[in-house]
N, C-alpha and C positions, 0 to 999 in steps of 0.2 A: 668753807673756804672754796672759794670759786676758781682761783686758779694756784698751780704749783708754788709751794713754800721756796722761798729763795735759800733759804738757812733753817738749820736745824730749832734755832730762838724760834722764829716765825713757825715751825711745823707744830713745836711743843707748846707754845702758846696758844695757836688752834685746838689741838687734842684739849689741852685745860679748859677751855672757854668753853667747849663742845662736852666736856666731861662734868664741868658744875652747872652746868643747864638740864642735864641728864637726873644727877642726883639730885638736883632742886624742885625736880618733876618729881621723880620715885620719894624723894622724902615729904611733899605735899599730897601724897593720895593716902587712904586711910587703908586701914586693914582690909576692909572691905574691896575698896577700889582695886588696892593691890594684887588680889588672889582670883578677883573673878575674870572669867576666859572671855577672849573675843570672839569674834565669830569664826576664826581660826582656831580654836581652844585651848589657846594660851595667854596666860594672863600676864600683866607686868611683871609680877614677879618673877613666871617662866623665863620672858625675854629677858631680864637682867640677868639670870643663873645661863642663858643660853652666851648671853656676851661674855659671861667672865671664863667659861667653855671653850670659847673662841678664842680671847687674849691669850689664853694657856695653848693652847694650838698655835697660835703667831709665834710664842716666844719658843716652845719644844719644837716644831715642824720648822718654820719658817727660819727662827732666828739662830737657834741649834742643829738644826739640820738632822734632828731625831727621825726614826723612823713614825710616819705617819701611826700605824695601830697601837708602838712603844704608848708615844704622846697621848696617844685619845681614853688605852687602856684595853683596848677591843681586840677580837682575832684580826692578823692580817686582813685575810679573804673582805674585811668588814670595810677597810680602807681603799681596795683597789678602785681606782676609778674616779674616788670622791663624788661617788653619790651623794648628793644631801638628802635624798629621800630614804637613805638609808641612816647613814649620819646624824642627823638632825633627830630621827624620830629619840634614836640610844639616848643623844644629852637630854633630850625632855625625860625621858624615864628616870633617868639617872639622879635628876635635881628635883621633877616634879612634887615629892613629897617635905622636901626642904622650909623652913619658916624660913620666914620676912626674912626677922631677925638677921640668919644665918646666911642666906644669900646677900646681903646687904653688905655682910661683913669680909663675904668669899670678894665677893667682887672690890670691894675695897681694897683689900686685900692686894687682889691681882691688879688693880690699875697701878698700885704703887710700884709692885714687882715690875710691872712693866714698861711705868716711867721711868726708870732706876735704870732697865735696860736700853730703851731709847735713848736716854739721855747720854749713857756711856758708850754707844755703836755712833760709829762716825756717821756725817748727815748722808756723804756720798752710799754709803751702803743702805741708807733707810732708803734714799731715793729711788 
């Protein structure tokens, strides 16, 4: 979406469109494609366990107003600042040994929980 949703229809029809284009890619790669690392060293499967990490972060941190370390599960000291060099390395560890399977389904999972909350939070507060 190139520029600002005028309504809430228009934001959640974006996210949809931008979300079965996502799954249509992850559920066309094979086992193989799935698990092997870029040259980053993280493979699709990483990055999709890494997004579903982060919607749960939107919706505790952001949308609940939960304490950052509460949300992520980590000590305080771990949150201050929002480092992602700090951040980011935990959720890889945390999901890295995770199957397809299971990630596929977390993240699923979480998109609905979190369309469910978009959908019932007024447009003016998403915006």
């Amino acid at each position: 979406m190139s520029t600002m949703p005028q309504d809430k229809a228009e934001l959640i029809n974006a996210i949809e469109s931008e979300w079965r284009q996502l799954i249509q890619v992850a559920d066309s790669l094979s086992d193989q494609q799935m698990t092997t690392p870029d040259a980053g060293g993280w493979s699709p499967k990483d990055n999709l366990a890494h997004l579903a990490e982060w919607m749960d972060i939107l919706m505790g941190y952001h949308m609940d107003r939960l304490p950052a370390h509460q949300v992520l599960g980590v000590p305080e000291q771990v949150t201050r600042g929002w480092k992602m060099e700090v951040i980011n390395p935990i959720l890889y560890e945390r999901n890295k040994d995770t199957s397809r399977g299971d990630v596929m389904q977390k993240i699923s999972r979480t998109y609905e929980k979190l369309l469910a909350r978009l959908e019932s939070t007024p447009f003016e507060r998403l915006m």
